[in-house]
C-alpha positions, 0 to 999 in steps of 0.5 A, a space after each residue: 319214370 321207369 326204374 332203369 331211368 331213375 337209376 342212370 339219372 341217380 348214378 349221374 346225378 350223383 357224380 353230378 352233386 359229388 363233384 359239384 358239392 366237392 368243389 363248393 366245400 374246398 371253395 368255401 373252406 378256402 375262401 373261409 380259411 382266407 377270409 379268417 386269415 385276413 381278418 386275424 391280420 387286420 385285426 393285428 394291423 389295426 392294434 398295432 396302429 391303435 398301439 402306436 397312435 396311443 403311445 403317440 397320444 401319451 408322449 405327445 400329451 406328456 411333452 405338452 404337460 412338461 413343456 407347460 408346467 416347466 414354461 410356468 416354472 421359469 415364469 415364476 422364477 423370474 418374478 423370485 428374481 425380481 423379489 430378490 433384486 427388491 422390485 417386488 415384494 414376495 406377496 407381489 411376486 406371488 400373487 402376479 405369479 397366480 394372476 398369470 397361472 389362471 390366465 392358462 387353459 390347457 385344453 377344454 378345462 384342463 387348468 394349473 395348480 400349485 401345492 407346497 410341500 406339505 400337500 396345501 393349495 398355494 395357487 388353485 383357479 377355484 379361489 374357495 380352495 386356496 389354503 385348503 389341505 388336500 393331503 387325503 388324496 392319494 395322488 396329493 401324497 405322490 406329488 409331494 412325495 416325487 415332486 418331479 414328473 408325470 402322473 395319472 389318476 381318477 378325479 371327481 370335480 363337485 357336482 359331478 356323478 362318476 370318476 374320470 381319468 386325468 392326468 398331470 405334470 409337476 415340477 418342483 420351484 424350491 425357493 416357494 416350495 411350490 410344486 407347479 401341476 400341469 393338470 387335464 382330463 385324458 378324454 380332453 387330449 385330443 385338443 393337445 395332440 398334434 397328429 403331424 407328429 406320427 401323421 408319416 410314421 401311420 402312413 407308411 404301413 401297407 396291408 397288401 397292394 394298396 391297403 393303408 392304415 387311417 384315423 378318423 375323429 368322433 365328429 367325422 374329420 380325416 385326422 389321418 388318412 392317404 387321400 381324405 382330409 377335413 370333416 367327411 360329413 360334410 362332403 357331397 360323397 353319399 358313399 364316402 359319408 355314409 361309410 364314416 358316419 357308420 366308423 362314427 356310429 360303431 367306433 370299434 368293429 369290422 365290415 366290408 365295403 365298395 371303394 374306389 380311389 380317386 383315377 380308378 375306373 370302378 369301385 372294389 371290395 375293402 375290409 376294414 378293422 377298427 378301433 376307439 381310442 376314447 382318450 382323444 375320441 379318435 376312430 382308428 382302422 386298417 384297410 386292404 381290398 378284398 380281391 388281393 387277399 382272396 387271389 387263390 380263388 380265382 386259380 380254384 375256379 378255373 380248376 373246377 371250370 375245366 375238371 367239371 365238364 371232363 368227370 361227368 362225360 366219363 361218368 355218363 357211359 358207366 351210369 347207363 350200363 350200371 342202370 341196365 343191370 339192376 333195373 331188370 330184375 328190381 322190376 320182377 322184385 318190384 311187382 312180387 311187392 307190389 302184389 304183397 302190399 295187397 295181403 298176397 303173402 303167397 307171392 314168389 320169385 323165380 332165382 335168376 341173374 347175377 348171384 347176388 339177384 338170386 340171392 335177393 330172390 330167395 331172402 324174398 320168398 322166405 321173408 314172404 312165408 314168415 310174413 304169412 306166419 307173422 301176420 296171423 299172429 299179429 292179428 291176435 296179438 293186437 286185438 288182445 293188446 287194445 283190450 289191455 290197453 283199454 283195462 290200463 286206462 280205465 285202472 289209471 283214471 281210477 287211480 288219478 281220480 283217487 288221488 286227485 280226492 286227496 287232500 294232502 299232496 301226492 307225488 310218484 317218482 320212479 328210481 332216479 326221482 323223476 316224477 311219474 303221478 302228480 296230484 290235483 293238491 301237488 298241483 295247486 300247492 306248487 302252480 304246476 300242472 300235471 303235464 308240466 311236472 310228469 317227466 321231469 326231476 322232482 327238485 325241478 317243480 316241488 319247492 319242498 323237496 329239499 325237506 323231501 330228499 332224505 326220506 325218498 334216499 332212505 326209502 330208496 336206499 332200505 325198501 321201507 316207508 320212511 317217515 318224517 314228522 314236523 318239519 318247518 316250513 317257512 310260509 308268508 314270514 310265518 313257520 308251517 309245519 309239515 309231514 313227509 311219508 315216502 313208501 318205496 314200490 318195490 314191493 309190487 315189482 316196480 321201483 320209486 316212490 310215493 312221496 306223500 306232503 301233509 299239512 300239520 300246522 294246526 296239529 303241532 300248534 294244538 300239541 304244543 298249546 295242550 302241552 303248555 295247558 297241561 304244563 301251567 295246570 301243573 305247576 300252578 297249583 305248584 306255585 300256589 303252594 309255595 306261595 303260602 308256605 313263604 307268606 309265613 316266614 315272610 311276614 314274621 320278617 317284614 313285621 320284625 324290621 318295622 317292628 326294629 324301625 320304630 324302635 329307632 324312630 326319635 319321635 316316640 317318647 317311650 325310645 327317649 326314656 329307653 335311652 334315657 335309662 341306659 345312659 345314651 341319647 337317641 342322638 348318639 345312637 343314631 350317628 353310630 347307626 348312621 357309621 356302620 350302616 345299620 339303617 341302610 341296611 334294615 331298609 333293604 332288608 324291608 324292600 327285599 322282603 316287600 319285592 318278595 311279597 309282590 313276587 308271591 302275590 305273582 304267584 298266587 295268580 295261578 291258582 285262583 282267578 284274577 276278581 278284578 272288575 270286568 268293563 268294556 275297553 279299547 284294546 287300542 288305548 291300552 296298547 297305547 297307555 302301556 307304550 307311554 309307561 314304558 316310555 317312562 321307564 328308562 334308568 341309565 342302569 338298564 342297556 336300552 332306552 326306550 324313546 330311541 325304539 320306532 314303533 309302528 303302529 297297526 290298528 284296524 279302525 272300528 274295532 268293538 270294546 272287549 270286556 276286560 280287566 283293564 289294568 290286567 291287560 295294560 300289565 300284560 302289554 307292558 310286560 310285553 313290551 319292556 321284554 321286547 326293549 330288553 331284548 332289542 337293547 342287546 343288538 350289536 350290529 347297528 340296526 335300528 330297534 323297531 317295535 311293530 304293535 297290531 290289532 286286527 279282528 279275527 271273527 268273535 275274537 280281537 287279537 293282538 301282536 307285539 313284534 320286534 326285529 331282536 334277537 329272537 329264540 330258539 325253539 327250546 326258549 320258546 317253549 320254556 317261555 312261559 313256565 314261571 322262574 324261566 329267564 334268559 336274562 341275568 341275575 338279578 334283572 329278571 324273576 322269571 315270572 312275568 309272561 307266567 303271570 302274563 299268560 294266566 292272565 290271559 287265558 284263565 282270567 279272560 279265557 284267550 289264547 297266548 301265544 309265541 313265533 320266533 326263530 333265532 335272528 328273526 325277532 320274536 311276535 307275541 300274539 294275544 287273542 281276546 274274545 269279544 
């Protein structure tokens, strides 16, 4: 097709799709703003009818509950009057009073109820709850409060899941102090309504010509509608039961559909709103054809019909004319290109026809001398850039490679922390592979980055590497610790960082284990010391009080004669001692100075090796043995009872014997373990005490772990914990000595490990590590 052709079919057309596309625009925007507006009114109809059914439901339920409750009342005051005219005993006006209560239903299972002043049950259909105060409720104390008049509430009979809305009428009889109660559930109302009540008042309204309000019911019956009555469902009208079995279906929503009224020839377009009313299950909708409400449709087209046809008759001259004009010399231009495209970059134009030609004629043939230009150096150009290109991409996979053999995770961010080199490590570390990661926002895939950020601010913010040393991880309920480094780019020109994440778990463990060694190396000797400095005086004291003992006792002949020769029985001396305390006294002096002792002989323990006879052992029956002494350990003294913790066992069968001291490792267990009811004794907040005892095998080692959901620790207890005389208990309860000793026991006797995990609130796991 010749240009001049495409440019008069492209002038028409466009006048063609201008015109066309206008008018379908107008047309939809105004079949849109009526459609809108139609169904903005509708919807209002339709809770407007909603509105009114709903407040005719509730006066009619209300009427229905007064007229029974008050029918009830004049009942029960005509059996008080036959009691005060002596026909009936007041138990017999009661209990005929009660027979006719529970001969009434009111709906489904709707029933009556009386209750006395003081919110008793009087009269109740269910007999178990005659007599039964039910005064907790908080619409029992309404009803004894008003006595009169209408009441809405949630109820909840026996056996049932959920709370369900119900409502009541009481009236108050005096001479019984019987509040009379109307009661039944708001979803059974739709048995008491009468719809005849508001049946004239629903059909008046009109919505357009012909539109009308309707009510239809959850099981399909025209509860209310011009032209239906009885169950739709069970009409032979395909389309009529169709369409109420979707009103069923929804209950609440908008759609369109064919109808056609009984005497009308054809079927038209309706739109109808609907809305639920749960209460009396009733379905109710407003409806209006759709042709009454899209009239000024009809006038747009005819409009466009007429004006269509005239601008495109108008238009056809112009577009040829239009076409002639440029078609000429756009073809002389055409060829130029044509014979450029080839690499003939010498073509040229002669300038001629209008201005505006010569002046496309001269930008062409300058465009052509500068392409000529353009393309010389291009050629150069882009053979340089492939070798470029190719130097980059051997550098990067270099670069890649280096960084994927690294065993710590290596990350690249540019300046506003997108990640720009992603490691093989970051990879398996984090599950994200590279060409998910590259691009995105670091705290997008690095779950550590929360740990990470301050470092890459402050190597950002101050252009130096920025370390950051043994921060704590949380891994599998286990504390990890790690190494953060972040070295800024800016040194090389470029901006960001490589952010580099190391493991140090084992190093901080390691650190802090040489740092406990060195500690308890330290004041071993230290406590060996002062162990032999207090055995001293110690023994001078213990041997003076038994020495003042025996001096007391009233077996020895040699006191007898003492006292003989003083003039004093041993008698007399003994109830002056027993008046002023002196023996009480002298037997504590002899139980502080015995504990003092067994304190010392704790001590002793780090400077020389425990000589206790080794044999092999189940590590299992002395974790258990140690369990059943603590057990026994219970003393109203003490915050805690031991039998009242569940603890859980975990023993892996088949365990080898560990060569041991026996009663040295049952010490260190039960220390462990009244440590742990100590600390569990001191929670406030309810929880159940649980003690979790482990036992596993680790290669050449058993390994033991005692844990409780406590309080836990901080980090400061936690590495003052062995040191001996450190407690956090309260004077008095405690020496400080016992996971000092415990922990010499362990590893210098038996040459083990000793060790402990805690975190404030997280409990406390004591893990012990035997060798077999």
């Amino acid at each position: 097709m010749k240009i001049r052709t495409k440019i008069l079919a492209g002038y028409f057309l466009i006048f063609t799709v201008t015109i066309l596309v206008g008018i379908a625009v107008v047309y939809a925007q105004l079949k849109g703003s009526l459609r809108r507006n139609i169904e903005h009114e509708l919807s209002n109809s339709a809770a407007t009818v909603a509105a009114m059914v709903r407040t005719a439901v509730d006066v009619s339920i209300r009427n229905h509950l007064r007229a029974v409750a008050e029918k009830n009342r004049e009942i029960i005051a005509g059996l008080h009057a036959r009691q005060l005219a002596g026909e009936l005993t007041e138990a017999q006006a009661k209990a005929q009073a009660a027979a006719i209560l529970g001969a009434q239903r009111i709906g489904r299972t709707g029933y009556l109820y009386c209750l006395d002043g003081r919110g008793v049950l009087t009269y109740h259909p269910r007999p178990e709850n005659m007599g039964r105060d039910v005064s907790e409720f908080a619409f029992v104390r309404q009803q004894t409060a008003s006595r009169e008049g209408y009441l809405e509430y949630f109820w909840k009979n026996p056996g049932e899941q959920s709370l369900r809305s119900k409502a009541l009428y009481m009236t108050y009889f005096a001479p019984w102090d019987w509040i009379i109660s109307a009661s039944s559930y708001r979803e059974e109302f739709g048995t008491l309504v009468n719809a005849a009540d508001f049946r004239a008042g629903i059909l008046s309204l009109r919505f357009g010509d012909d539109g009308y309000a309707a009510v239809f019911d959850g099981a399909g019956n025209a509860v209310i509608h011009p032209h239906l009555s009885g169950n739709v469902l069970a009409m032979k009208d395909g389309e009529m039961r169709s369409l109420v079995q979707e009103l069923v279906a929804r209950k609440a929503g908008l759609f369109y559909y064919w109808w056609r009224n009984p005497g009308e020839e054809q079927a038209r377009e309706k739109i109808i709103i609907f809305n639920y009313l749960p209460e009396v299950d009733w379905i109710v909708g407003a409806t209006g054809y759709a042709d009454e409400f899209f009239a000024p449709l009809r006038t747009l087209r005819l409009a466009a019909a007429v004006a269509v046809p005239l601008v495109l008759l108008l238009g056809l001259p112009f577009s040829l004319w239009a076409g002639l004009s440029v078609s000429r010399p756009l073809e002389a231009l055409r060829q130029s290109f044509a014979r450029a495209a080839e690499g003939d970059f010498d073509q040229r134009v002669a300038p001629g026809g209008t201005r505006e030609m010569a002046q496309l004629a001269g930008y062409f043939n300058g465009f052509m001398e500068r392409m000529g230009q353009y393309s010389a150096s291009l050629r150069r150009e882009v053979a340089e850039r492939q070798q470029a290109e190719e130097r980059e991409a051997r550098a990067r996979a270099h670069m890649q490679d280096v960084v994927d053999s690294m065993a710590s995770v290596v990350i690249g961010l540019d300046g506003e922390c997108r990640v720009t080199l992603w490691s093989r490590r970051a990879a398996e570390e984090f599950g994200v592979e590279p060409d998910q990661a590259l691009g995105r926002p670091a705290e997008d895939v690095c779950p550590m980055w929360g740990l990470c950020r301050d470092a890459v601010d402050a190597a950002l913010r101050e252009g130096r590497p920025v370390v950051r040393d043994k921060l704590p991880v949380r891994r599998g309920g286990r504390t990890a610790y790690c190494k953060v480094e972040a070295t800024p780019l800016s040194a090389s020109g470029g901006v960001g960082v490589v952010l580099r994440i190391v493991d140090i778990t084992e190093r901080v463990r390691m650190e802090d284990m040489m740092v406990q060694t060195e500690k308890m190396m330290s004041v071993g000797g230290l406590a060996a010391g002062m162990a032999h400095e207090i055995n001293n005086p110690l023994g001078g004291i213990l041997q003076g009080v038994q020495n003042v003992q025996r001096r007391l006792a009233l077996d020895l002949p040699a006191n007898q004669q003492a006292a003989r020769e003083a003039g004093m029985t041993m008698d007399a001396l003994r109830d002056y001692m027993a008046r002023r305390a002196i023996t009480p006294t002298l037997e504590g002096i002899r139980e502080s100075g015995l504990r003092a002792a067994r304190i010392v002989a704790n001590m002793l323990e780090f400077s020389r090796r425990s000589e206790s006879s080794r044999m092999p052992c189940d590590v299992t029956d002395l974790l258990d043995k140690a369990v059943e002494l603590a057990e026994s350990d219970y003393d109203l003294k003490k915050r805690y009872d031991f039998r009242k913790i569940r603890v859980e066992r975990d023993y892996e069968p088949g365990l080898p014997l560990v060569n041991c001291a026996g009663t040295e490792i049952e010490q260190v267990f039960l220390n462990l373990l009244r440590n742990a009811a100590q600390a569990m004794g001191g929670m406030r907040d309810g929880a159940e005490p649980v003690l979790r005892l482990g036992v596993r095998r680790q290669g050449d080692w058993v390994r033991v772990e005692v844990s409780d959901n406590g309080p836990g620790m901080t980090e400061t207890t936690r590495k003052r914990i062995f040191e001996p005389f450190f407690t956090t208990k309260e004077v008095g309860e405690g020496t400080g000595l016992g996971l000092s000793v415990s922990y010499f026991i362990i590893t210098r006797n038996h040459g083990g490990s000793f060790a402990v995990e805690s975190e404030p609130g997280q409990g406390a796991s004591f893990v012990i590590r035997l060798p077999l």
